[in-house]
N, C-alpha and C positions, 0 to 999 in steps of 0.2 A: 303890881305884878312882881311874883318874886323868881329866884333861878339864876343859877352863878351866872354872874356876868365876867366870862373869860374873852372876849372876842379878841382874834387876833388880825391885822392889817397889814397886808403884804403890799405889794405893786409886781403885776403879773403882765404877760404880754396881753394884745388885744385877742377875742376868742376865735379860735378855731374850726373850721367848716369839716365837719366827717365828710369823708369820700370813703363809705365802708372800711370805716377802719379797723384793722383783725383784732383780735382781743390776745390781752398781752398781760404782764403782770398784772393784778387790778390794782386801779387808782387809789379804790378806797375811798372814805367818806369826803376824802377832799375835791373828785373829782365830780361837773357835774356832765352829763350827757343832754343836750335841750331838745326836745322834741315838739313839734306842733299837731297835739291829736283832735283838735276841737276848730275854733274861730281863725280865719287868717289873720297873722299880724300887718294889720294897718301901716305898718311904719318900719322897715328895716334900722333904721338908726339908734332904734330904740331898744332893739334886740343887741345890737352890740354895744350899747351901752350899757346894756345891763351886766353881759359878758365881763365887761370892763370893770364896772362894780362888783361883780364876783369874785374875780382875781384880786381885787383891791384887798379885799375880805379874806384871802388864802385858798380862794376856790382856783380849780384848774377846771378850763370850759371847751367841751365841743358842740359844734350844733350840728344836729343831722344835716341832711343834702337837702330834704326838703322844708324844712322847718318854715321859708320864705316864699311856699307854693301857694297858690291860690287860683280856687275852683269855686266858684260862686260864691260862698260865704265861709269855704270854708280855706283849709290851709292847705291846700290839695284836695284830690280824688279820695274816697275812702280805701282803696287801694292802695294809694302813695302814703297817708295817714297808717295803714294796718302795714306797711312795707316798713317805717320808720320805729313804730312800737317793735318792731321783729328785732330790728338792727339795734334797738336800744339793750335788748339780752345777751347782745354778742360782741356789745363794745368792750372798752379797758376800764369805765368811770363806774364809780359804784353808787353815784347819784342818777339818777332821772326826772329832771323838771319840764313840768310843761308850761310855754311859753309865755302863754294865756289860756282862759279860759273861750265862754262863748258858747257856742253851742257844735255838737257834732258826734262827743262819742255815743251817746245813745245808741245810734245807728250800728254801731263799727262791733258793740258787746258779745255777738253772737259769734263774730269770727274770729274773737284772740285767743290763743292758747294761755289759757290763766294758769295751766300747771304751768310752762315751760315759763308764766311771767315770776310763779311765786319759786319755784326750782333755781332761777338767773342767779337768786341773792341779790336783783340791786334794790335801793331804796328808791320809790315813786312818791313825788311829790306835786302836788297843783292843788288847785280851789277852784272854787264854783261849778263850773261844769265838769269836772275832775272827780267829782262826788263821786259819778256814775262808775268810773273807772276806781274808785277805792273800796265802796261797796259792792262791786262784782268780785274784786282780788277777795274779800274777804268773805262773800255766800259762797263762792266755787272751788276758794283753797283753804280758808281759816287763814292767810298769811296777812301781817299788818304791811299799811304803808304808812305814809305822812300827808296830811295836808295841810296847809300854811302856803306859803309866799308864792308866786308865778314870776319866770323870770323878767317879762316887761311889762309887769301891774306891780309887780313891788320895788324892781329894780332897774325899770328904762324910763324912770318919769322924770320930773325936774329935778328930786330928788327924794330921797330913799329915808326912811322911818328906820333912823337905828335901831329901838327896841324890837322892831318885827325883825331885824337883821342881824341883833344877835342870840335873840332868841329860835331864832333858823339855824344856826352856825350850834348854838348849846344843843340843842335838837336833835342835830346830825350828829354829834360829836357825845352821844350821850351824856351830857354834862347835865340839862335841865333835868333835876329830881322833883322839884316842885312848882305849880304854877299856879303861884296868889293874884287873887284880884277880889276888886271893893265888891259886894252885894249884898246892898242894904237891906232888900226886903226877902233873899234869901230864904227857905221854907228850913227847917235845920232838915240836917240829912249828915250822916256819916257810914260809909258803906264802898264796895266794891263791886267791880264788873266789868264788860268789856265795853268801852270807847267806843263810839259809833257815831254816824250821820254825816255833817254836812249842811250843805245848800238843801230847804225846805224842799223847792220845788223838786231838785231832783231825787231826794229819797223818796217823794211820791211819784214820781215819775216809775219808779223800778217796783210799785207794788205789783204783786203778783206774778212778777217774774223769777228767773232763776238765778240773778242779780240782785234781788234781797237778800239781805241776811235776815235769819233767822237768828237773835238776838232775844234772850231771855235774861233776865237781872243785870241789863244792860245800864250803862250811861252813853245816855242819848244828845248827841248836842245840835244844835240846828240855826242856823242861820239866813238872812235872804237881801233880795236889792228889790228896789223898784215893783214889791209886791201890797200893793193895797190890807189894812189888820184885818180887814172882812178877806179878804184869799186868805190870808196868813193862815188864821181862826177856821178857813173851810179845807185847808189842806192838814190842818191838825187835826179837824175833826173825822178825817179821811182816817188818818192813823189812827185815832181813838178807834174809832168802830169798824178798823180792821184787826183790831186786838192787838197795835203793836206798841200803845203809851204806855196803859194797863202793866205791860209784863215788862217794865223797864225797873230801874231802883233809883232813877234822877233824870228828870230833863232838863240842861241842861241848853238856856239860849245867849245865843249870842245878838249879834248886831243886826236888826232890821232897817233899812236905809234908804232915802229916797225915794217915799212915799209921800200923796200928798192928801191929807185930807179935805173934806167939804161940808158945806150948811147940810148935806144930807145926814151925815153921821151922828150931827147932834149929840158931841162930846161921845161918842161912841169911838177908842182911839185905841194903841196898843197897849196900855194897859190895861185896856178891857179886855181884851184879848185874854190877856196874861190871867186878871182874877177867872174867866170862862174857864181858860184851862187847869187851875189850881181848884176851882169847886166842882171840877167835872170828871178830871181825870185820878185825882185824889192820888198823883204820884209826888213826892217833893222838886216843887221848880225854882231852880239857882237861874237867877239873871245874873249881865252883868261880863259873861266871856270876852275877851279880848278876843275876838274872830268874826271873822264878815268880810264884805265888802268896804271897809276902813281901812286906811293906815296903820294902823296899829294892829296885827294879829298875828297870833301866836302859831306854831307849828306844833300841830297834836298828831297823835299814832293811833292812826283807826286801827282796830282790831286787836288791841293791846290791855290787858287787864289792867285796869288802876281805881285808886282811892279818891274817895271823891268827900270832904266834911265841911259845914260851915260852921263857923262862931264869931258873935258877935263884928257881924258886918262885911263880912269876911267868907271865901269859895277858898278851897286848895284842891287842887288837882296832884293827886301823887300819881306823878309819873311813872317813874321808875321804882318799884318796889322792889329794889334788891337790896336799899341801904335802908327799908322802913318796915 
């Protein structure tokens, strides 16, 4: 993977609890706002740990009120959750992480003001179940966000995957203009368009809703956990014959993970998968992303044009095309 490695490491105090806090100069990219829209976190020690590790890193952190709620599975009410997204547009930070992922906002898509979220100016950022919430910011405004790291799946564990941490920090910091990584069996592809996708299940999850984007000469990227290559392969084939592979310019996978094969399969496995959709969808597919469910993953800008070429064993991702 390539992408200046500028990271810089402070020692900050431990994070901060919003109690509605008025919004004031803004923070700027260095500030992050946490909010919990999806899964409750299991483990408060882990959230301020992760706070901790933020600050460490030169972040300044607050966490909503209710970031530490919990209502059946999730992090609160969908109330107290769509109360928290609110107060996340009217804080001082110009970051927004959510804490974890999990499951929940599916639910919540229908009641958020996506003008007033893409209007706020700040940066949203989460994974896997976040998808939901990245791809409605961009079918219902066209405005980009970020997905990459969660504050206590990347940063409350034993410890923390520098390269995902400073490639979060290059991210934010608009510094990453490029993002190399190995893919050997690569389809060649050199081309442009806009950034898209996410967590497999959930981009199928929003077909047919007003939370799809509409996405034409897209680069598609997609990822997943604990989904068997036969879902994998029937949730792509969902996209294929909803016409949404077809009209892309690269798809573009990342990490499928903790699945477990059996005698059923009979050498039927994911890269069978991969040749299906390479003789079926007849779009160029780059394996190989640094993103998933891993330690290791990278902070990409849904909704953001960029260049996408392979050679010789080799994906780059141009990020930033101001200096290309």
């Amino acid at each position: 993977m390539a992408g200046k490695k500028e990271s810089q490491h402070k020692h900050g105090p431990s994070c901060t609890h919003d109690h509605h806090e008025p919004a004031g100069k803004p923070a700027g990219k260095r500030g992050i706002y946490l909010i919990s829209p999806s899964g409750a976190v299991r483990n408060p020690a882990e959230l301020e740990l992760a706070c901790q590790r933020l600050e460490e890193r030169g972040f300044t952190t607050s966490v909503d009120r209710t970031a530490l709620a919990v209502h059946e599975r999730f992090a609160g009410t969908d109330k107290q959750r769509l109360a928290a997204i609110q107060r996340s547009l009217k804080q001082k930070h110009g970051l927004v992480m959510a804490t974890r992922g999990g499951y929940g906002l599916s639910r919540l898509l229908p009641q958020i003001d996506w003008k007033a979220v893409a209007d706020s100016g700040k940066i949203f950022v989460g994974h896997s179940d976040f998808t939901a919430f990245n791809l409605a910011l961009l079918a219902q405004t066209g405005a980009e966000s970020l997905t990459g790291p969660a504050a206590v799946t990347d940063f409350g564990g034993k410890s923390v995957d520098e390269l995902t941490a400073d490639l979060f920090g290059e991210a934010v910091r608009g510094e990453l203009e490029v993002l190399g990584f190995e893919s050997p069996d690569a389809d060649p592809v050199d081309a442009r368009g806009v950034l898209w996708g996410g967590n497999l299940a959930m981009v199928v999850s929003l077909l047919g809703t007003p939370y799809f984007p509409k996405v034409k000469g897209g680069i598609l990227f997609l990822e997943d956990v604990a989904e068997h290559p036969f879902r994998i392969e029937r949730m792509l084939a969902q996209l294929w014959q909803a016409g949404v592979l077809q009209r892309q310019k690269a798809i573009v996978l990342g990490r499928f993970t903790d699945y477990r094969l059996s005698a059923v399969d009979n050498g039927y496995d994911l890269d069978a998968v991969v040749r299906w959709l390479r003789a079926t969808v007849k779009v160029p597919v780059v394996t190989g992303l640094p993103y998933g469910h891993v330690k290791v993953k990278a902070t990409l800008p849904v909704g953001r044009k960029v260049g996408i070429a392979t050679e010789d064993g080799m994906a780059h991702l141009v990020l930033d095309e101001h200096t290309h």
